[in-house]
N, C-alpha and C positions, 0 to 999 in steps of 0.2 A: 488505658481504656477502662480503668476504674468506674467512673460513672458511668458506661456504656455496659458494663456488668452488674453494676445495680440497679438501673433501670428495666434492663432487662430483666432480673429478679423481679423488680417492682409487677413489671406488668404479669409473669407468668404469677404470681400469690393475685394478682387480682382478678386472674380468671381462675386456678384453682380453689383457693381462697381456704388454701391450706399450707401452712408451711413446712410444713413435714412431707408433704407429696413433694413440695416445691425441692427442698432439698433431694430428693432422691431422682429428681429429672434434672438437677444440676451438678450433680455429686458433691454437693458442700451437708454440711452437718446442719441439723434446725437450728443451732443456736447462731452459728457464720448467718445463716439467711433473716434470723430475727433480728442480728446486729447491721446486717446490711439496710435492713427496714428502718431500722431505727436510726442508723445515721443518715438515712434520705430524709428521713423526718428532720430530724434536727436540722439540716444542712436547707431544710425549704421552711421550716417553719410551722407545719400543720399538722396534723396526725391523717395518718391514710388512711389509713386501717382500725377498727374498733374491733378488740382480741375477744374471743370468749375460749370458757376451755373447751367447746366442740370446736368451734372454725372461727375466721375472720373472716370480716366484711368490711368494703369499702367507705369510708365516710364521704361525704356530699365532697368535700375539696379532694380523695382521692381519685372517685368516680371520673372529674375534669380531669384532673392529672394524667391519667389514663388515657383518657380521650386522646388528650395533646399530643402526648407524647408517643401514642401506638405509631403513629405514621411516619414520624422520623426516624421512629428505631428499626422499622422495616425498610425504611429507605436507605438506612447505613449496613443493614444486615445486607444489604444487595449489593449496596457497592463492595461491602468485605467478600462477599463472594467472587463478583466481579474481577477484582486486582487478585483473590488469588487467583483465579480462573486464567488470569490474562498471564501469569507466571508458569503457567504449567506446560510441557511442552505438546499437551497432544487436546489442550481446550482451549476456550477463549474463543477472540474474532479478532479476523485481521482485514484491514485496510486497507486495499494497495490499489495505486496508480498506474495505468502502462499504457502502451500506444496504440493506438487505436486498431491497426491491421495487427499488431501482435499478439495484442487483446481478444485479437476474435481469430483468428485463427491457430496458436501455437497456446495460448496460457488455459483453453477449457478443458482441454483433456489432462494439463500437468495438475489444475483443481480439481476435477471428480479423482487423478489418483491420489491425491491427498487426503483427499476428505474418506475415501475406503481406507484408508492406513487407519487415521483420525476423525470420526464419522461424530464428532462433539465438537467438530472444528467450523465458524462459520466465519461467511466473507462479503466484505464492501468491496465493489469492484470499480472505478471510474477510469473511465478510457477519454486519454487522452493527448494526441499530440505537439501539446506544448508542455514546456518543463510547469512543475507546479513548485507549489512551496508548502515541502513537504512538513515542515512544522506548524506554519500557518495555519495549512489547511489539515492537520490531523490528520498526516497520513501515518500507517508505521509502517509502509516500506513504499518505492517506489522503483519501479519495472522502466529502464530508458535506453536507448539506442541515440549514445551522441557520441562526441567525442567527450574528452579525459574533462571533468567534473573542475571543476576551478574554485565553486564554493567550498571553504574553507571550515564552516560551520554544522557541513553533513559530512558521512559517513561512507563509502561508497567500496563496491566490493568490484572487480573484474570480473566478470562469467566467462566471456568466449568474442575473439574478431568476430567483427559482423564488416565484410570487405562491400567496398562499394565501385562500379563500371558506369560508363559513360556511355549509353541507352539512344538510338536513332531509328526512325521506321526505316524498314529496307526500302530501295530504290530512292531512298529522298538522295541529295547531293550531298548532307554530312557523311556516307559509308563510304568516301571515297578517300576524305581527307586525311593527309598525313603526318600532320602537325598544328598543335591547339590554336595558334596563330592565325590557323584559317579561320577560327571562330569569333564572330562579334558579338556584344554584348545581347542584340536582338536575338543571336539562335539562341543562348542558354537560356533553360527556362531553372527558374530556384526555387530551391526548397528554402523557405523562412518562416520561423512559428509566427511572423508577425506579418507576412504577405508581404515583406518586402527584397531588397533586393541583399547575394549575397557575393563573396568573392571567393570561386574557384583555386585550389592551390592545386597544378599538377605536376608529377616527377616521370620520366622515363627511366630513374635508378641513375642516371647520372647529375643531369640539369634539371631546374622548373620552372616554373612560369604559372603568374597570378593571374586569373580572367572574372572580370567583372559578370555577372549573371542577372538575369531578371530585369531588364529594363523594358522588356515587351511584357513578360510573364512571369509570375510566381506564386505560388501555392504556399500551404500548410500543411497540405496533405501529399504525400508519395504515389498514389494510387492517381491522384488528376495528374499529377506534373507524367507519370508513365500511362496515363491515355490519351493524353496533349501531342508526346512526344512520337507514341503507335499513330497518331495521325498527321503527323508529319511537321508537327510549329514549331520542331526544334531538338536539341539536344537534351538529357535529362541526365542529372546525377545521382545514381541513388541505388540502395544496397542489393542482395540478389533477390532477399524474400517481395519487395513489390514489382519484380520486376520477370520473375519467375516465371510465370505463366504466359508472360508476352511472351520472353524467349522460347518457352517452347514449342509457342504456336508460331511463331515468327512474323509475330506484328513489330515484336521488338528486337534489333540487332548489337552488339559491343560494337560501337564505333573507337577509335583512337586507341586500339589494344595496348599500345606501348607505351601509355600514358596510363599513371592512375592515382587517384586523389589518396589523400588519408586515410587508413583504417578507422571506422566506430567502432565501438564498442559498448556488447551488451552489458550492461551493468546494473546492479542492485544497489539503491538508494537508502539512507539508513537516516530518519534522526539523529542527533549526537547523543545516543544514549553511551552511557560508560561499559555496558556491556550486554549485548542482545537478550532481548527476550527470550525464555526456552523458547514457546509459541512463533516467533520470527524466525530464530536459531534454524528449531528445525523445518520450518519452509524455507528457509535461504538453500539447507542442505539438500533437503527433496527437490526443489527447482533446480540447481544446479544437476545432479544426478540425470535429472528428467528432458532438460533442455538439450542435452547431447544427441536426442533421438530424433529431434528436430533441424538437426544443425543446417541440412543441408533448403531446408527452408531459407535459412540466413544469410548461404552462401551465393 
């Protein structure tokens, strides 16, 4: 950063237009900052500066120079604050992606107690349902509820089971059944980031059995496939936080108790960086810490 230290020299002598001030707001010696001077001259070809023994003043080619170059130098002085800003554990701004009901119900209160720890701390927030691409899209973390991560190219952390039931309005004819077999492709309604159709895997802890889902219906979103299912279209799979408040009101029932699909899991998304950000670091630490007071949202 040689030339980003004499330029910067350059321009603070040409608004003081003293080099001995200049020296003593940079802590170099008058002679370091008159050599500095001297070798931008040299190295551009012009004189900048016309010396007297009271002051110096800019010459007509320094005046431009100055010009020029103030805007960059201010543009690089920000990003240097910037990256280190983004290195520190308690400044910066972060990025994060999560799911949309997660998003708005369970992640605003673990940010406001964030940001009272770290109140320099600011945040891009996009909610949303399907996986993103978390380096494409400049994310530096991402918030996801799926199963175990397969790309090989990100980073991904465990937080907590998020356990998922098999969801029926009461009185429909699915709360009787006692075996998935009684189900056809028509009752299941799926969940798929891409609205189409998915394939059910269930175990009773001994045997399983595959069922094809979504040939009537399918969503992207948890919250339609559990008020589709509150009104009677079908069966629904899906974890306990969208599914929560049915069952407490009892729009929504467990159907097939003895059956139950695969664990998700909450998990934290990471670029492939070589080693976390402090700034990430510690919001991965404070979400995890935080997320345990919600758990039962999950279940």
């Amino acid at each position: 950063m040689n030339d980003y230290k004499a330029l910067k020299t350059f321009l603070l002598a040409a608004e003081k237009r003293n080099f001995a001030q200049v020296a003593r707001e940079l802590d170099m010696t008058p002679a370091a900052v008159t050599r500095a001077i001297a070798a931008l001259e040299d190295d551009l070809g012009v004189q900048l500066f016309v010396r007297t023994t009271r002051q110096v003043s800019l010459t007509t080619d320094g005046a431009v120079f100055a010009a020029q170059v103030q805007g960059a130098i201010e543009a690089l002085e920000k990003a240097r604050k910037d990256v280190r800003n983004a290195n520190k554990a308690d400044q910066g701004r972060l990025r994060i992606s999560a799911p949309t009901w997660f998003g708005k119900a369970v992640l605003p209160p673990i940010l406001s107690g964030f940001r009272q720890l770290y109140p320099k701390m600011s945040f891009e927030i996009s909610l949303s349902d399907g996986l993103v691409d978390i380096v494409d899209d400049d994310y530096d973390l991402a918030i996801r509820i799926s199963s175990q991560p397969s790309d090989k190219f990100t980073i991904w952390r465990k937080i907590r089971v998020v356990p998922r039931i098999l969801v029926a309005a009461p009185g429909s004819r699915y709360v009787d059944m006692q075996h998935p077999n009684e189900l056809t492709p028509d009752d299941c309604l799926a969940y798929s980031g891409e609205s189409r159709r998915e394939n059910w895997v269930l175990s009773d802890g001994g045997s399983s059995m595959t069922i094809s889902a979504g040939r009537a219906f399918s969503a992207n979103s948890g919250e339609v496939l559990a008020d589709m299912a509150a009104d009677g279209a079908g069966v629904a799979m899906l974890p306990g936080f969208h599914i929560s408040e049915h069952l407490r009101t009892g729009r929504l029932v467990h159907v097939l108790q003895g059956w139950a699909p695969p664990e998700l899991w909450l998990t934290l998304y990471y670029p492939p960086y070589q080693a976390l950000p402090p700034r990430i670091a510690s919001f991965s630490k404070f979400f995890e810490e935080q997320v345990a007071s919600h758990m039962t949202m999950l279940d």
